[in-house]
C-alpha positions in Angstrom: 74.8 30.6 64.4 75.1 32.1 68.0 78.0 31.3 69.8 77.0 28.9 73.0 78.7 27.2 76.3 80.7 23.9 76.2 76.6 22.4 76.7 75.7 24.4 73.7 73.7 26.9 76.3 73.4 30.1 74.0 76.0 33.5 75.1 74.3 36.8 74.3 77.0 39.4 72.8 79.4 36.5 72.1 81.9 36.4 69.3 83.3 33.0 68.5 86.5 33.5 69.9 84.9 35.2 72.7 83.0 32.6 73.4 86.2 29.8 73.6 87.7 32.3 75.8 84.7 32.6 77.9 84.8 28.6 78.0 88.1 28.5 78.9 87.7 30.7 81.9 84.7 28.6 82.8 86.7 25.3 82.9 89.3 26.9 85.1 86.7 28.1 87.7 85.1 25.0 87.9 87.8 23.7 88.9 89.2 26.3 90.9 91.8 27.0 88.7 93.7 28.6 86.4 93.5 31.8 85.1 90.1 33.1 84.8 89.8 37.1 84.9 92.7 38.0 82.1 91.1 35.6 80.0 87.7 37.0 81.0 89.0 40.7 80.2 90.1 39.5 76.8 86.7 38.3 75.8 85.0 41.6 76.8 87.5 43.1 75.2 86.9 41.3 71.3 82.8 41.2 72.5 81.6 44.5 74.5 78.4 42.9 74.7 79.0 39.7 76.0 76.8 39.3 79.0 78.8 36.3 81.0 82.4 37.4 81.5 81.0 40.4 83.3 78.8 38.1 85.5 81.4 35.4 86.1 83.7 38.0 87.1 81.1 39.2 89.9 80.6 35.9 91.2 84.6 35.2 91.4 85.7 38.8 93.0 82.4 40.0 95.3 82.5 37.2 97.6 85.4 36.2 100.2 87.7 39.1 98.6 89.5 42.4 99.7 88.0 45.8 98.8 90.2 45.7 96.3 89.0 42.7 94.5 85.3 43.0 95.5 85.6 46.8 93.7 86.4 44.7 90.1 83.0 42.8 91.2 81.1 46.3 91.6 82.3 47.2 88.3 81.7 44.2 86.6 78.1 44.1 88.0 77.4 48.1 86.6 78.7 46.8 83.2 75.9 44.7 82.3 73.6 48.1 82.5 72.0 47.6 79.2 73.0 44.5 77.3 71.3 42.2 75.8 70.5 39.1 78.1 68.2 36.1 77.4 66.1 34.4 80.9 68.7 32.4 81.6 71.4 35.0 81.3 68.8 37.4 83.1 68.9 35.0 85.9 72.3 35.3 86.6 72.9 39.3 86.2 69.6 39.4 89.0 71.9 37.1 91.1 75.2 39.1 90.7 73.5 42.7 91.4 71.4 41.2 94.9 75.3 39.7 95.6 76.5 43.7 94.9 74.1 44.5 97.7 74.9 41.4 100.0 71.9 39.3 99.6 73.2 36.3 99.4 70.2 34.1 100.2 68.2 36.0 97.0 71.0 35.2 95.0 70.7 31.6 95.8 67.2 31.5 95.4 67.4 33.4 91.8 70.0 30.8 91.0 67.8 27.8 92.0 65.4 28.8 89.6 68.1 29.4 86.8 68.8 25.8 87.5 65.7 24.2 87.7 65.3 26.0 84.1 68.5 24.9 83.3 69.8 21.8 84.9 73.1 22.0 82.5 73.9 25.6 83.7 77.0 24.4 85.8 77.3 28.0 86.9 74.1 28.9 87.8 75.0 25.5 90.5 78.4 26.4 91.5 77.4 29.9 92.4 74.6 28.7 94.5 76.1 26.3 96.0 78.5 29.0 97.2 75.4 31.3 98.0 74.2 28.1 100.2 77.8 27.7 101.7 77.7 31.3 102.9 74.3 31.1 104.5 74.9 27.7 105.9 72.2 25.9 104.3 73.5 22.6 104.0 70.6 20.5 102.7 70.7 23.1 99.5 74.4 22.3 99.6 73.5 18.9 98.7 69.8 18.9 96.9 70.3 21.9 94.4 73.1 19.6 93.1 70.6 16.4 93.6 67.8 18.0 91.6 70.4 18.4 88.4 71.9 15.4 88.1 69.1 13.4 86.5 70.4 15.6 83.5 73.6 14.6 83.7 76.1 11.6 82.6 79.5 10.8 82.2 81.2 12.3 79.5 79.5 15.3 79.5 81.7 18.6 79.8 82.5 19.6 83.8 80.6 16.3 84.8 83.7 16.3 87.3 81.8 19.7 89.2 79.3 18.1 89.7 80.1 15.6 91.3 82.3 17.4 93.1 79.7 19.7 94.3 77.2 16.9 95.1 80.6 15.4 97.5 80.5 18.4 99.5 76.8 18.8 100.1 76.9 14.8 100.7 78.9 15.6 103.5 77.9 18.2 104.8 74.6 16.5 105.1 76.5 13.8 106.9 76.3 10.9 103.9 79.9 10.4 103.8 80.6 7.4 102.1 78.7 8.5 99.5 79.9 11.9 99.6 83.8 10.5 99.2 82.6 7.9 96.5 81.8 11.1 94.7 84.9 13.3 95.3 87.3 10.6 94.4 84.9 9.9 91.3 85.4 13.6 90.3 89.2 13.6 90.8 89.2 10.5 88.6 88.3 12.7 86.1 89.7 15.8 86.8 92.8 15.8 89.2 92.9 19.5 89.7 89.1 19.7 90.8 89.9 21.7 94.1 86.3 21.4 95.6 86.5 17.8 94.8 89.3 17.3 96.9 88.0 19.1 99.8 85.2 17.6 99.6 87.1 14.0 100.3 89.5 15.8 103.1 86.2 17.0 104.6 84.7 13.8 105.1 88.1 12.5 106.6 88.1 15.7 108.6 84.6 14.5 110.2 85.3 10.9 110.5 88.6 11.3 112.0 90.2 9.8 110.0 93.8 12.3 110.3 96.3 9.6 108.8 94.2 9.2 105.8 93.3 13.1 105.4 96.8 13.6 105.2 97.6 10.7 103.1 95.0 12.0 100.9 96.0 15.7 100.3 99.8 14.8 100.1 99.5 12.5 97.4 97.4 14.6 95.5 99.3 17.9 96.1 101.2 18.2 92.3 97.3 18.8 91.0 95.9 21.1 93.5 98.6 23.3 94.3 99.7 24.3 90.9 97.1 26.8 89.9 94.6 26.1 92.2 93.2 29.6 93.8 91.8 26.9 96.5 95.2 25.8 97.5 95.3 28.0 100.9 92.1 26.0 102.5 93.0 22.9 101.1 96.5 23.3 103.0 94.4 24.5 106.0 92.9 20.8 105.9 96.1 19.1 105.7 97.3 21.4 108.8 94.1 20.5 111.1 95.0 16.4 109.6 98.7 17.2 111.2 96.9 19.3 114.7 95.0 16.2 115.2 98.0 13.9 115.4 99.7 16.2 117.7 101.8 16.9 114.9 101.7 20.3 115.6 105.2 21.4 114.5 103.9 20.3 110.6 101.1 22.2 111.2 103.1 25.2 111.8 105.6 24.9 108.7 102.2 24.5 106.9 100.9 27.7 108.4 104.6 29.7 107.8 104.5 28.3 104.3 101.6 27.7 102.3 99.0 29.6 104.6 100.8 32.4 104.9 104.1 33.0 102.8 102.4 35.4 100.3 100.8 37.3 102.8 97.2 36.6 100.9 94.4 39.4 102.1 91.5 37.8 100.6 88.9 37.3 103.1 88.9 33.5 102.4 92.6 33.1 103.2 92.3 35.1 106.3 89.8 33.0 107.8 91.7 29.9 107.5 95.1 32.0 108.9 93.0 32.8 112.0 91.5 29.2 112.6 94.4 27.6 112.4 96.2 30.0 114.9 93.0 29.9 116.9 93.2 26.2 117.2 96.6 25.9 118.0 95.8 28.4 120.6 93.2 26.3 122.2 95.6 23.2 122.4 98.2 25.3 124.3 101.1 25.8 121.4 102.7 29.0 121.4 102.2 30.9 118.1 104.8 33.7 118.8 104.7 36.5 117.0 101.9 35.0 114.4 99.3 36.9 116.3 100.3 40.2 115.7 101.1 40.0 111.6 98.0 38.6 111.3 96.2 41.1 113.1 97.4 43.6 111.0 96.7 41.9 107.8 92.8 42.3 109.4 93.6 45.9 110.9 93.6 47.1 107.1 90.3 45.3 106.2 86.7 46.3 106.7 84.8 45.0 109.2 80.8 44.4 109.4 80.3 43.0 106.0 80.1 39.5 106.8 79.7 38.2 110.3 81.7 34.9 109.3 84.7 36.9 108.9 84.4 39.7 111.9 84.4 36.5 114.0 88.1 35.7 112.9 89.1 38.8 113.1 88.3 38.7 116.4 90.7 35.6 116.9 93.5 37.3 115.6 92.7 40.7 117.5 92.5 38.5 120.8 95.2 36.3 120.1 97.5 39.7 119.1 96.3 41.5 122.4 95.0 44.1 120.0 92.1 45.9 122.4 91.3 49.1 119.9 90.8 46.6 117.4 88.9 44.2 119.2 86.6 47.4 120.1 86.0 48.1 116.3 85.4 44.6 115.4 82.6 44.2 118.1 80.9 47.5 117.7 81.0 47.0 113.7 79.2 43.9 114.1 77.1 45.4 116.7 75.9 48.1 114.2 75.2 45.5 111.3 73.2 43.3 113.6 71.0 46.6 113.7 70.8 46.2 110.4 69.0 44.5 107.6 69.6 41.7 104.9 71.6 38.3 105.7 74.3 39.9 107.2 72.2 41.9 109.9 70.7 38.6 110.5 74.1 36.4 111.1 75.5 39.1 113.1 72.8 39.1 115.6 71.9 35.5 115.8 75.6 33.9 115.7 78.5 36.5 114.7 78.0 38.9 117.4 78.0 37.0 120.8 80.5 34.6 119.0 82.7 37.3 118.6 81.8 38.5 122.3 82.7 35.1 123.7 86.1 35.1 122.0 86.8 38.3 123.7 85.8 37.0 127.0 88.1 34.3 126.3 91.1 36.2 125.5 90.4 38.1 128.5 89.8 35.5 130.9 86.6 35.7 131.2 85.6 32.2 130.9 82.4 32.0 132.3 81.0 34.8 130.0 82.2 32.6 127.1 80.5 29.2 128.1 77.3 31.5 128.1 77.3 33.4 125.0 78.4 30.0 122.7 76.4 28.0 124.4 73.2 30.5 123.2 74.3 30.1 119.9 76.0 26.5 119.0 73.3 24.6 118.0 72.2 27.4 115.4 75.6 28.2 114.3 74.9 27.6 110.6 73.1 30.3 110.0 76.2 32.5 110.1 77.9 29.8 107.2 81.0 28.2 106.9 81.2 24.5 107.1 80.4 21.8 109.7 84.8 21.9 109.9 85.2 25.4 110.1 82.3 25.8 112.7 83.8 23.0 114.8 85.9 26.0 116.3 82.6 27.4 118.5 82.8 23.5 119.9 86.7 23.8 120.2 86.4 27.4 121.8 83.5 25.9 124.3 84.9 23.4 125.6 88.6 25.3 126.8 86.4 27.5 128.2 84.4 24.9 130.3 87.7 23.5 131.2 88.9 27.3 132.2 85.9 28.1 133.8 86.2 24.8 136.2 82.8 23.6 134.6 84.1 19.5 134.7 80.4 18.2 134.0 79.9 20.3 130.9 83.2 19.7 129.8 82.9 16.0 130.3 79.4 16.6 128.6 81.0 18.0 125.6 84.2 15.3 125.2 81.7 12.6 125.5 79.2 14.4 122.8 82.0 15.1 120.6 83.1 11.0 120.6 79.8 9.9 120.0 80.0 12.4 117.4 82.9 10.4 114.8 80.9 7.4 112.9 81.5 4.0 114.3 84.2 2.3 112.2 85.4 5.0 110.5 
């Protein structure tokens, strides 16, 4: 009999001890945890034809890496040349090589049919979900996980993903008590459920709701930050919890510790480094020398691959005072916003004069910032990132309305950003 999935989905090429290491692997990244890629090698290693552990490795190294990283991704993708795949394995290795070639909103829409097909294919979900997080399309945040879960109950294997997943396109879709009914479902079942938990923080993190955010992370800290490879943004949410108090010596400590004590240069980790200095920034806290050892953690990456990122790098070019770098950032976006494909898109609708308006910033130029974010706020989704992470444009508008002696549109903005936070909340 072949060997399957923990839903008895079938696994071309798999031996059966393949396969429980395959499984194994699986549990771990739906959680966003543990181990995966050694126990991945192993697999390919007893089954040379096993399909999966090649494609699960692409969708864990090719997005939000390091060159490094994304190169096991490339190779991963260019081992599947040939084997033996059935439709819904075929589905996925179509998704991994459009992500190899950085379209992203093909790979979701290949993976949206993988799970209409397959409803019980939590992998075909997760990675679109993260396809949809990338491209900010929040209502396929929430609805490609909606259209599944008529084929799901409890007790089912990984029933914890999804709700987890369903949390985070709740909220992002601005149902948040439903969306934190589900996250704290989904820890119920499975403390160390990363996206579970941020999905909870994030809907404290809209409501306002600091005391409890922090509450919240802190007491479940033993479970995500053991072998969570989500721990880093998860810590970013507890640090913007702390910012929001005023508490912004905590959110320091947070940043010198857990942010940024092993010097992470995944693209992911970067991003929240960069916020979080950004934001302290804004509120008037003096980073020292933060600015300029994060700068050079960006100095070594690419830039002009993803908009999302370029934009942060900006923040810690600014911030650092780095001009040459600033330079390359914004002519490396300029060039992919020539380009094609999602990210020539996000670069010329949002990435671009974001990027241009941090500078302006940075360089007192207020004026030129109030007019290059306010051309792009309202569409600012279509460069990804969450409704939290995005909330920096907002941030970054309003000190520069404040700078630029613009008190109505300032006042507009405080007054906008109230109404904003749910009555009662």
């Amino acid at each position: 009999m072949a060997a399957t999935d923990s839903l008895g989905l079938p696994l071309s090429g798999a031996s059966d001890h393949a396969a429980e290491l395959y499984r194994t692997a699986l549990d771990g990244y739906h959680r966003y945890g543990g181990e995966p890629i050694p126990l991945l090698r192993e697999a390919v290693a007893d089954s040379p034809a096993f399909v999966m552990p090649h494609v699960l490795t692409a969708y864990m190294t090719l997005i939000g890496s390091n060159p490094r990283v994304r190169a096991m991704g490339l190779k991963a993708v260019a081992a599947l040349d040939g084997l033996a795949a059935d439709a819904r394995e075929a589905g996925h290795v179509a998704a991994v090589r459009a992500l190899a070639k950085g379209e992203i909103r093909l790979a979701g829409r290949i993976l949206e049919d993988v799970a209409i097909a397959c409803p019980r294919d939590v992998l075909a979900l997760q990675a679109g979900q993260q396809a949809d997080f990338l491209t900010g399309d929040a209502r396929m945040l929430r609805d490609r996980i909606a259209r599944a879960r008529p084929a799901w109950s409890a007790g089912m294997p990984n029933y914890h993903a999804i709700l987890g997943m369903h949390a985070f396109g709740l909220e992002e879709t601005g149902h948040y008590a439903r969306a934190e009914a589900a996250g704290r479902e989904a820890i119920a079942l499975e403390p160390r459920n990363g996206w579970a938990q941020h999905a909870v923080a994030h809907v404290m993190e809209m409501q306002d709701r600091r005391a409890d955010g922090v509450a919240w992370n802190l007491s479940e800290s033993n479970a995500w930050t053991g072998d969570s490879f989500f721990k880093i943004h998860i810590w970013w949410h507890t640090a913007l919890f702390h910012l929001g108090l005023g508490q912004t010596d905590e959110a320091l400590a947070i940043y010198d510790g857990p942010i940024r004590e092993e010097g992470s240069t995944l693209a992911y980790d970067l991003v929240d480094a960069a916020a979080l200095l950004w934001r302290l920034h804004l509120a008037g806290v003096d980073v020292g020398d933060r600015w300029a050892a994060l700068a050079d953690a960006y100095a070594a990456q690419p830039h002009g691959d993803y908009a999302f990122d370029d934009v942060h790098a900006m923040m810690a070019f600014t911030g650092a005072g780095r001009e040459a770098e600033a330079d390359e950032t914004l002519a490396a976006l300029a060039e992919a916003a020539e380009g094609p494909g999602d990210n020539g898109l996000m670069s010329r609708e949002v990435g671009l004069p974001v990027a241009q308006a941090i500078r302006a910033f940075g360089r007192g130029e207020p004026q030129t910032a109030v007019e290059r974010l306010r051309s792009v706020r309202n569409g600012a989704g279509r460069f990804g990132g969450s409704h939290a992470q995005r909330d920096v444009l907002d941030l970054t508008l309003i000190a520069a309305a404040r700078a630029a002696g613009e008190t109505g549109l300032e006042a507009a903005l405080l007054a906008e950003r109230a109404a904003a936070v749910p009555q009662g909340a």
